[in-house]
ZAFI-775706 format. One record per residue (C-alpha): chain; residue in one letter; residue number from 1; x, y, z. Coordinates in steps of 0.5 Angstrom, whole numbers, padded with zeros to 4 digits. Layout:
residues N
ATOM   c   r     k      xx      yy      zz
ATOM   A   a   NUM       X       Y       Z
...
***
This chain:
residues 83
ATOM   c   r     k      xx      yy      zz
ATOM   A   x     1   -0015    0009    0027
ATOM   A   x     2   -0014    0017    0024
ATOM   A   x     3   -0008    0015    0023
ATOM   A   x     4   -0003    0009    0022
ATOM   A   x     5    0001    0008    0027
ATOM   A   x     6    0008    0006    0023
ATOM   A   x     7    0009    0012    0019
ATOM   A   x     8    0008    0011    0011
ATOM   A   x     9    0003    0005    0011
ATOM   A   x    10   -0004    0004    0009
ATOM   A   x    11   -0005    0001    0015
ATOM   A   x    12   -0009    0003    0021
ATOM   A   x    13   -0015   -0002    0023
ATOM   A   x    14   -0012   -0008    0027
ATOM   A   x    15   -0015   -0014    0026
ATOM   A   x    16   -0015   -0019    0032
ATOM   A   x    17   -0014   -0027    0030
ATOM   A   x    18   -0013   -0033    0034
ATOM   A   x    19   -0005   -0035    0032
ATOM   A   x    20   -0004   -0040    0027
ATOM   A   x    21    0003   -0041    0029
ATOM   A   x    22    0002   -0049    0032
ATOM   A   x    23    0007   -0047    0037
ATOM   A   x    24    0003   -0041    0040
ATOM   A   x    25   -0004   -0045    0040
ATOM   A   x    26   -0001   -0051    0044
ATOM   A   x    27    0002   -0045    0049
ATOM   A   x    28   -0004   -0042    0049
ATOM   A   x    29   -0008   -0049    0050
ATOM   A   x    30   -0004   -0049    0056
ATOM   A   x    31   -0005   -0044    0060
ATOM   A   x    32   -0011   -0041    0065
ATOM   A   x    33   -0011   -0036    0070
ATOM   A   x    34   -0015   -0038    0076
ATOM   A   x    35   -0018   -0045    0072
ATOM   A   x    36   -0020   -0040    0066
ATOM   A   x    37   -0017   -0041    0060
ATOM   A   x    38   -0013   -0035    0057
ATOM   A   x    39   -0014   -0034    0049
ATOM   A   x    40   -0007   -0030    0046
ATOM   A   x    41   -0010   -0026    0040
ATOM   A   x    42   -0005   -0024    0034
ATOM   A   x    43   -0006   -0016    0032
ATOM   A   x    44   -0006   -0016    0024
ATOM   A   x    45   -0006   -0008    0021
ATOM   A   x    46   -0010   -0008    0015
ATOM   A   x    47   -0012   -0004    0010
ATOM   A   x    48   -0018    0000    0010
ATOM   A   x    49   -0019   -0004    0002
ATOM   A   x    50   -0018   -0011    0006
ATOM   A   x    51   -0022   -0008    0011
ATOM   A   x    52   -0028   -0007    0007
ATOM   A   x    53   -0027   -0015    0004
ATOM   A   x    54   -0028   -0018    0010
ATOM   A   x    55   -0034   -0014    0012
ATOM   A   x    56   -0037   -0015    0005
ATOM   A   x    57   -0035   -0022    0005
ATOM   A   x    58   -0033   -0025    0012
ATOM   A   x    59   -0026   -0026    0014
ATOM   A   x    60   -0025   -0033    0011
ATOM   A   x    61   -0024   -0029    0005
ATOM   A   x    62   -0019   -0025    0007
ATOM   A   x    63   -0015   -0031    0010
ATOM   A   x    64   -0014   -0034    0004
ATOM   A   x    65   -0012   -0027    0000
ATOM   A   x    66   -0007   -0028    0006
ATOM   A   x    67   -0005   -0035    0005
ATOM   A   x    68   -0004   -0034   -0004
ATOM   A   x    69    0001   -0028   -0001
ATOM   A   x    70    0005   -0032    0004
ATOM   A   x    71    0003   -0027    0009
ATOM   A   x    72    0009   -0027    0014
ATOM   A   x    73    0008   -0028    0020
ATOM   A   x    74    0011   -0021    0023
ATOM   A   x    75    0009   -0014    0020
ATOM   A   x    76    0012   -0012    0014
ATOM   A   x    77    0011   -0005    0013
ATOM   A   x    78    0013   -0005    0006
ATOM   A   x    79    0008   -0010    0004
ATOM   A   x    80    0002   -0008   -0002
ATOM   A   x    81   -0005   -0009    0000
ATOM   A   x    82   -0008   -0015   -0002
ATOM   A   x    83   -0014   -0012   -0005
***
């Protein structure tokens, strides 16, 4: 995004990763829309700098950066790029 969509934060590129909450993997192992499954998607706002790891590196990586800094499950504004 030009701007980031939480005023003063570094973050403004949406990362989409599969929940790593068991309780949402079961619901979306659950359900299906006309025999299709359905995938539920999390939204991560990242900075550019971990923007740039993941397409040097990949995205593993990156989820271990998270992992070191018990990244919460929901946003913190006030959080530091991790790179």
């Amino acid at each position: 995004m030009p701007a980031p969509p939480v005023p003063g934060t570094d973050f403004k590129t949406f990362l989409f990763l599969t929940p790593i909450i068991k309780r949402d993997q079961r619901i979306a192992e659950a359900l299906s829309i006309a025999s299709d499954p359905v995938e539920i998607l999390t939204v991560n706002l990242i900075s550019d700098r971990e923007y740039e790891l993941i397409k040097k590196e990949g995205v593993d990586g990156f989820l271990d950066l998270l992992d070191e800094n018990d990244y919460p499950p929901i946003f913190d504004p006030s959080r530091r790029s991790y790179v």
